[in-house]
N, C-alpha and C positions, 0 to 999 in steps of 0.2 A: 504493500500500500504506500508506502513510503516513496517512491520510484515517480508514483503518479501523481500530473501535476495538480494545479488548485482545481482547476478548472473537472476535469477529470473524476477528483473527489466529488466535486459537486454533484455533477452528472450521476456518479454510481449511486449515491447517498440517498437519492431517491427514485430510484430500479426498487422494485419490488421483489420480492420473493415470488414463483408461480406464475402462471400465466391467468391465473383467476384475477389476478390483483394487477394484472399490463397497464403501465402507465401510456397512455395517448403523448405522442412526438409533441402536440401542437400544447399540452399541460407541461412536458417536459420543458419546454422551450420556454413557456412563462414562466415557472417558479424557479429555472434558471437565470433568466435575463440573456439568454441565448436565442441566436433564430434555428429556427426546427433544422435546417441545413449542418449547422456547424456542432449542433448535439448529435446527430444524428453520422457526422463526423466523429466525433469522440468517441462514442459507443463503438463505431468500426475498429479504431483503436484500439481502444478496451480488451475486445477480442481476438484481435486479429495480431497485437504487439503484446498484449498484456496476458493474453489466455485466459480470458476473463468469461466464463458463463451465459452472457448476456443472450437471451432469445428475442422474436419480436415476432407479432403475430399477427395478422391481417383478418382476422375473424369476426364480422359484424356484429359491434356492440360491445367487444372485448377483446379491440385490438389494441396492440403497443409494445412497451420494452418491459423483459420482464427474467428477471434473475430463473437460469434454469436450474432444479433442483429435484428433478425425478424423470423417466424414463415419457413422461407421460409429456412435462414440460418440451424434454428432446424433439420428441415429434412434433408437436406444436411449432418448438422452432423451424424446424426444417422441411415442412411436409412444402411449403410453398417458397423455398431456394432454388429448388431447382426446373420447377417450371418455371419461373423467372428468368433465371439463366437461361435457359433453354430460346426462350422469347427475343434475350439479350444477342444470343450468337445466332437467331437469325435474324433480326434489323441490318448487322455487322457484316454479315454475310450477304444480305442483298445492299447494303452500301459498297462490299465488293465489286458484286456484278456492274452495278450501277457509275461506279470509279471506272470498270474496262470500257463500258460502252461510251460514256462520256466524253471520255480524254484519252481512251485507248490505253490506260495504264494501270496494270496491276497491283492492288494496292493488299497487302495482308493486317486485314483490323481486327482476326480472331486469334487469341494466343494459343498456343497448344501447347500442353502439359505434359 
């Protein structure tokens, strides 16, 4: 905890535990003084540099960020990453095509792993 900035602290300090209790980006962002962008920035952080827990759920009526802490939370977080993704590298992918036929130049916008 010590590693993470002020800012950061803020941010985690009101993550909820469970996805029953998901705090909404647009509540996060006020009782931070932050805009939903640059919270929503930090949390990427959190987990992605920090290995930090954090889920977020798109579920009408009880969507938002929300501390993962069971098998049940897991899914929750992840049932909709990767249709996302998915959605993501084909926009990418017909910005390719779209890049050849345009200007005749092959452009690679999808990364491979």
């Amino acid at each position: 905890m010590s590693q993470l900035s002020r800012k950061e602290r803020l941010v985690l300090g009101l993550i909820p535990v469970g996805y029953k209790q998901a705090i909404h980006k647009r509540l996060l962002a006020e009782l931070t003084g932050l805009d939903e962008r640059e919270a929503r920035e930090i949390i990427y952080h959190l987990v992605v540099e920090h290995g930090l827990p954090i889920g977020s759920s798109t579920e009408p009526g009880t969507g938002g960020y929300f501390i993962i802490d069971s098998t049940d939370d897991m899914e929750i977080a992840t049932r909709h990453l990767k249709p996302r993704a998915a959605k993501i590298f084909k926009r990418a992918r017909a910005l390719e095509k779209l890049a050849q036929q345009m200007f005749n130049r092959q452009l690679k916008l999808v990364l491979e792993e």
